[in-house]
Structure formats: structure tokens, C-alpha cells
C-alpha positions in Angstrom: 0.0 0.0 0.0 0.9 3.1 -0.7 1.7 5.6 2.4 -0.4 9.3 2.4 1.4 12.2 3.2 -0.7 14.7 5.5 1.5 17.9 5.4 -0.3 20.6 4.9 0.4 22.2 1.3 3.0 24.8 1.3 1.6 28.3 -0.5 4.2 29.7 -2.5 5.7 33.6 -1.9 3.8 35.3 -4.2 0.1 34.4 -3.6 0.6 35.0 0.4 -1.2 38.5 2.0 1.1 40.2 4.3 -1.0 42.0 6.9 -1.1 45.4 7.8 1.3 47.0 10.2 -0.3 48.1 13.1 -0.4 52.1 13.9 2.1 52.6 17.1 -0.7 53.3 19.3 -2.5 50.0 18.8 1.0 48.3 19.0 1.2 49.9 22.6 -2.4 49.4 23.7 -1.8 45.8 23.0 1.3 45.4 24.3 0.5 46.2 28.0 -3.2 46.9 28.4 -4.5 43.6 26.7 -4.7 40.6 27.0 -3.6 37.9 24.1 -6.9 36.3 23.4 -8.0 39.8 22.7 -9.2 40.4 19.1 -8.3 43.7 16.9 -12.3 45.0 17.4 -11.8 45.0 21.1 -8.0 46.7 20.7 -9.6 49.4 18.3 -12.4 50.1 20.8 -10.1 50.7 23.9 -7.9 52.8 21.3 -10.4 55.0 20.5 -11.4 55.1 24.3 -8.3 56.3 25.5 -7.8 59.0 22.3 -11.4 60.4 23.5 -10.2 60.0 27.0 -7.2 62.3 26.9 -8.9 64.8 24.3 -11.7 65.3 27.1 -9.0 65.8 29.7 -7.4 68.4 27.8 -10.6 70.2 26.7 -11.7 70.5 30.7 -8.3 71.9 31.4 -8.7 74.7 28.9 -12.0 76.7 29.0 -10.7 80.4 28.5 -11.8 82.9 26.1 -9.4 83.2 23.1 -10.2 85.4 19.7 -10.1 83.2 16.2 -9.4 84.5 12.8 -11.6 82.7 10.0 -11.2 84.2 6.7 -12.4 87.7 8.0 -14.4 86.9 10.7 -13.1 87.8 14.4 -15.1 85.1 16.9 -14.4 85.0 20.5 -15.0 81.0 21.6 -13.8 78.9 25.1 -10.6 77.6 23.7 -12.4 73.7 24.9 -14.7 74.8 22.0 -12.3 75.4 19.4 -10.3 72.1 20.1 -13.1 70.3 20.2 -14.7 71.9 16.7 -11.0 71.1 15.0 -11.1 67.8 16.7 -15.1 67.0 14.8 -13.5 68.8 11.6 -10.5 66.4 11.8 -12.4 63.4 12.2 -15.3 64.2 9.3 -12.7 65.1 6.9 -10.4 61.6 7.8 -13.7 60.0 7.2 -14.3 61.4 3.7 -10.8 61.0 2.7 -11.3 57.4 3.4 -14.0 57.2 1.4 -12.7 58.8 -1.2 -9.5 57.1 -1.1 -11.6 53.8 -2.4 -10.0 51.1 -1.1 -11.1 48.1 -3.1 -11.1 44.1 -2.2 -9.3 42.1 -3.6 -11.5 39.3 -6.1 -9.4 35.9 -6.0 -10.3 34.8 -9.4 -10.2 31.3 -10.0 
């Protein structure tokens, strides 16, 4: 009889997907706030947590008046205000550009 091999099939180079890079502040969240069975859903949700976290520590720390310059409009606004209007603008316009951006799946075609 005839002996069957049950290695698994070895991919070759070309056709493997390397993965993403994580940013620096997932690679520190999961290095020593979480726990290894943790997925990447959870480790962006406690990112996000902590980047609202620290932008709503220094908006309380900074409510006096300050004068902006738009264009040619003069408008006096708490300083928390401002840096949490650039903060929303920030966020809208990362949204679009990702949108925008298009990334497309990959088909496998067979």
C-alpha cells in the first residue's frame, strides 16, 4: 500500500497577503493593556477610548476665552470649543478621505 502524506500544502511567496502594520498606538495598547486572546475589534475600541479620554481631559483643562481669525471673521470662543470643533472637523474630513481614497477588495479569481 501506498503511504499518504498529511502535510499541509506549502503556499508559494507570491500568492501570500502580508498583513497590515499596526499604527504605534494599537501596538502599545496591546502590548500592555491587553490581554492575548483579545481580538483587533476590542484593541480598536479601547484605542479609540483612550484618544477620547485624553482629548476630554485636555478640553476640561482649557475653557478660557481666546479670539479666532476665519477668513475675515473675528469670533471669541472657550478655547475647549475650538479644540473640540478642530477635533469634529478632523475626524469628518479623515472619514471622507477614506472614502474617497476607495479602497477596493481584492476578487481571488479562479
Amino acid at each position: 500500500m501506498a503511504e499518504v502524506s498529511h502535510r499541509q500544502p506549502v503556499l508559494p511567496r507570491d500568492k501570500t497577503v502580508s498583513p497590515r502594520p499596526p499604527t504605534p498606538l494599537l501596538t502599545l495598547v496591546s502590548r500592555f493593556l491587553i490581554l492575548p486572546s483579545m481580538d483587533m475589534k476590542k484593541v480598536k475600541y479601547i484605542s479609540a477610548g483612550v484618544v477620547v479620554l485624553l482629548l476630554g481631559i485636555v478640553i476640561f483643562q482649557n475653557f478660557e476665552e481666546v479670539t479666532v481669525n476665519i477668513l475675515m471673521a473675528t469670533v471669541r470662543m472657550p478655547l475647549a470649543l475650538m479644540l473640540l470643533l478642530t477635533f469634529v472637523v478632523g475626524m469628518v474630513a479623515g472619514w471622507i478621505l477614506s472614502l474617497v481614497s476607495g479602497k477596493k477588495k481584492i476578487v481571488d479569481k479562479k
